[in-house]
C-alpha positions, 0 to 999 in steps of 0.5 A: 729528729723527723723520720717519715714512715708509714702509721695506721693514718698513712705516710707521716712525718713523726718525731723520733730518737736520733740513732745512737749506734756505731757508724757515720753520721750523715745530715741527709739532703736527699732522699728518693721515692722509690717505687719499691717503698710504694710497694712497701706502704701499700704491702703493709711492709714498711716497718720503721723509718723509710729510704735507700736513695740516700745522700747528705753531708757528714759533720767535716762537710764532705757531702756522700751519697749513701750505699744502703747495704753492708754486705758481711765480706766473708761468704763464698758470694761476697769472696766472688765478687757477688756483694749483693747476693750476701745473705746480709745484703736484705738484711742490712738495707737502709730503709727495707729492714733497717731505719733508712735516709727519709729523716734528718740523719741517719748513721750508717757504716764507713763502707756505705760512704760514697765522696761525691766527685765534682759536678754532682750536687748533693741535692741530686744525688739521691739519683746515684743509688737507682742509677747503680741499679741500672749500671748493675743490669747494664753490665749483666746483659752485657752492653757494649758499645756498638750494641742495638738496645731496646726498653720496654717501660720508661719509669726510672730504672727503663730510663737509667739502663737507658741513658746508661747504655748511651753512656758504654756506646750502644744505640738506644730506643724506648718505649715511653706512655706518658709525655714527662717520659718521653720529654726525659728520654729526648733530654737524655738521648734516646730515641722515641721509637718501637725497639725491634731486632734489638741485641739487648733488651731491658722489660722495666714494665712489669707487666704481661704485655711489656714482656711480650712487648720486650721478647718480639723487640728482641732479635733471635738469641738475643737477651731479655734484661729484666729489670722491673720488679713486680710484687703480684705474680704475673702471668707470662708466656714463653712461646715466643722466648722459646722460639726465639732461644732469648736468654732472659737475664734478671738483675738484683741491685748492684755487686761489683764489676770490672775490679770497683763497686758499680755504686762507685761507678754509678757516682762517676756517671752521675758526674759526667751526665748532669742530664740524667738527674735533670730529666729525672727529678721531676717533683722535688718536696721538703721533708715535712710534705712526705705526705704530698711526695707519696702521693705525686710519687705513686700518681702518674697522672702528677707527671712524676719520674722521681720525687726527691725529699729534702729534709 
């Protein structure tokens, strides 16, 4: 089967064996970029076979999107609550240190199987994994309906905490740099303006400047959601934070919260806000162009939000 990954010549689209371990077969038919497997490439990372943002279709037809990671069950996190703190969480995902969704099929364990509800398609629901990621931030910054929240960085985990903010009820503003990303933050409700004197807000930048940005946005003992990744140390300064008494509150993928699995809740928000896959998936490209995917995806000047393949 085709399976893309990174070759001394760059990302390619390469023959490989169709996995023959225990578990479910899913007949991918979407498959996000992510800005972590651009990371990944560039890092020398990417081992074997990419992909996290997952969804297809199993052999009776049922069509899933895909949580990439099985955590072991058992330890004191996972007995909490606290599913993606499980040692076995990096070890297990899709993509990062296992073969992952950016081929024809990928075999993974029933617990990764998410039914898609009504009115999300699977070619659009690639999107659930990165929005369950902004549903997870979301519920630990606490958002409620009500609530003033700011973003800095409007890429797509800026955009998803956003929309999924809108969704609890909280009035959104952010900060977009290029014009796909704010014609994305229009189609979703948000509005285009400076966040200031904000309850909660999300730095999606990764930058020096977007954490400052983020802390003077900020009203006093408010909170920083900090929700960007960055690969390369940083420098910061925390005056400002200080001075102010933020409470500055990271985010690592998705656990569980309020007695379900966020991936879970994630798929349902997907369903009742069709617009967010619409204003996100900006670039869509068969399996065989991966080559010409990456590139859009790690590109800005391509206009490009996600970039979704389609084997």
């Amino acid at each position: 089967m085709r399976a893309v990954r990174n070759t001394e010549g760059g990302i390619r689209v390469v023959d490989v064996p169709v996995p023959d371990h225990a578990g479910t077969r899913v007949r991918v038919r979407s498959a996000g970029i992510c800005g972590s497997d651009l990371e990944m490439v560039r890092t020398g990372l990417a081992a074997g076979t990419l992909g996290h943002e997952i969804a297809g279709v199993l052999d009776d037809g049922t069509e899933v999107a895909v949580h990439p990671f099985v955590p072991c069950g058992a330890c004191v996190r996972c007995l909490n609550g606290l599913t993606h703190l499980c040692r076995e969480t990096t070890a297990t995902m899709l993509g990062v240190f296992t073969d992952g969704g950016m081929a024809d099929e990928v075999v993974v364990a029933e617990s990764c199987l998410v039914r898609l509800p009504p009115g999300v398609g699977v070619a659009d629901a690639s999107i659930v994994e990165p929005l369950a990621v902004a549903l997870h931030a979301c519920n630990r910054a606490g958002i409620e309906a009500g609530m003033q929240v700011g973003v800095v960085g409007a890429g797509t985990i800026g955009l998803l905490c956003g929309a999924v903010a809108r969704h609890v009820g909280a009035d959104v503003a952010i900060v977009a740099r290029h014009d796909t990303q704010r014609r994305a933050a229009e189609a979703l409700g948000l509005a285009l303006d400076a966040p200031r004197d904000r309850d909660v807000v999300f730095e999606a930048a990764g930058t020096s400047s977007g954490f400052d940005d983020a802390v003077r946005a900020c009203r006093r003992a408010g909170t920083i959601g900090l929700v960007s990744t960055t690969w390369e140390p940083i420098p910061i300064s925390f005056l400002n934070a200080q001075m102010r008494e933020v409470t500055i509150v990271p985010a690592f993928v998705y656990g569980e919260a309020h007695g379900h699995r966020e991936f879970d809740t994630a798929a349902a928000i997907s369903a009742a806000h069709p617009e967010i896959a619409a204003a996100l998936i900006t670039h869509r490209f068969d399996l065989d162009e991966a080559p010409r995917a990456f590139a859009a995806a790690g590109d800005r000047a391509h206009g490009a939000i996600k970039v979704v393949l389609h084997p």
